[in-house]
N, C-alpha and C positions, 0 to 999 in steps of 0.2 A: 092117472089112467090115460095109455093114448087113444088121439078123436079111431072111429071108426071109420077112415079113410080109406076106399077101394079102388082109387083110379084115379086119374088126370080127366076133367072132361075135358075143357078146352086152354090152349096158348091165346093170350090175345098178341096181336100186331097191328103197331100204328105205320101205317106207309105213306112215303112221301108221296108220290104218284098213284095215287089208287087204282086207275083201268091197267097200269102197265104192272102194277103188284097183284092184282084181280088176274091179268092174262097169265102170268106165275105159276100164281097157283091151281089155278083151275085145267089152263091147255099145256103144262107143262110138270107139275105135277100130279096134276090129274087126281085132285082133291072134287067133290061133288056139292053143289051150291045146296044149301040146306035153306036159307032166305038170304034175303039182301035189301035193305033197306035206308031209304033217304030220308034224312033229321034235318027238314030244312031250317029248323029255330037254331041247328048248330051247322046249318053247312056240312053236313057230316053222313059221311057212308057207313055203313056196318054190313060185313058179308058175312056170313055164318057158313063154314065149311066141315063136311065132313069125313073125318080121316082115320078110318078102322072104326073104334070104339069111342074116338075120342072127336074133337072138333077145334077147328082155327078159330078166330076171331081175327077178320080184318078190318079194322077201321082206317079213315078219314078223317083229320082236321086241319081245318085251315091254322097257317103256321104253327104246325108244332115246332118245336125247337128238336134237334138234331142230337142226337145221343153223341156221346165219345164211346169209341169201342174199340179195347185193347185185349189182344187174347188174355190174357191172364186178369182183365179188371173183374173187380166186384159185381153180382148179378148173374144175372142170364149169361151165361159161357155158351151155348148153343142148346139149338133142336133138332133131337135126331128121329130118323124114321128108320123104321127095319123094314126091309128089302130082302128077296131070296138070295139074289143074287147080285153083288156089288157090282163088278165090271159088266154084268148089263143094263143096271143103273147108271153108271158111272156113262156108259156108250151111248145112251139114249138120250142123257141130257146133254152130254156135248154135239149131239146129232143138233139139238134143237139150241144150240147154241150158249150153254151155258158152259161157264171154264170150273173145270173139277181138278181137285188135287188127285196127285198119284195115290193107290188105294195102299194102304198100312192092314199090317196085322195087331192086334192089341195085345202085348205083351202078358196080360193076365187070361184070356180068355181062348184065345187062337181067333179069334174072328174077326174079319175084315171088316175094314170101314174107311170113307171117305170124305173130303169136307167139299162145300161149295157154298155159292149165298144167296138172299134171296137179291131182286134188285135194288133195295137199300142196306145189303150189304151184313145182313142178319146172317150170321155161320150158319149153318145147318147140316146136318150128317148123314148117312147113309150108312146105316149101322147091319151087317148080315147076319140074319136070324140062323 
């Protein structure tokens, strides 16, 4: 019998720099702080964000160790978010300085989308609803 799952609540993300992955996603994608909280017995941030129905999870620790990230490797492949409209996503974060791929159509769907990353370099998508 499958569980009775209705949704994603949250993605978590460990960041290497936390104020400049916090300014990310907050003044650039325009995610809304839900709490944020200091663990000083771990040295550690946890931001709580949230994004439609669902919520980030940004953490802090001191050295984490560094992922390998290969588009086709095992795991996490990317996070995507739907957007009205791609190319005014796509304009608005190269306004504010982020480099976005050229926008694609998805061969099965007809609908546009784009990649870009976070600043540790986390894919992430812009997928048009």
């Amino acid at each position: 019998m499958p569980l009775p799952i209705t949704g994603i609540h949250h993605v978590a993300i460990i960041a290497s720099d936390y104020a400049r992955s916090k300014a990310f996603y907050v003044d650039i994608l325009g995610c809304a702080v839900i709490a944020e909280t200091y663990r000083e017995a771990r040295d550690s941030w946890k931001l709580d964000l949230a994004l439609g129905g669902s919520q980030i999870e940004l953490f802090s620790f001191p050295d984490a160790p560094q992922r390998p990230s290969y588009p086709e490797a095992q795991g996490l492949r990317h996070l995507a978010f739907t957007v009205a409209d791609v190319a005014q996503a796509k304009a608005e974060l190269e306004q504010a300085g982020v480099a976005v791929e050229e926008i694609r159509t998805d061969s099965l769907t007809g609908r546009r989308f784009t990649f870009f990353a976070d600043p540790d370099g986390l894919p992430l998508e812009l997928y048009e609803a």
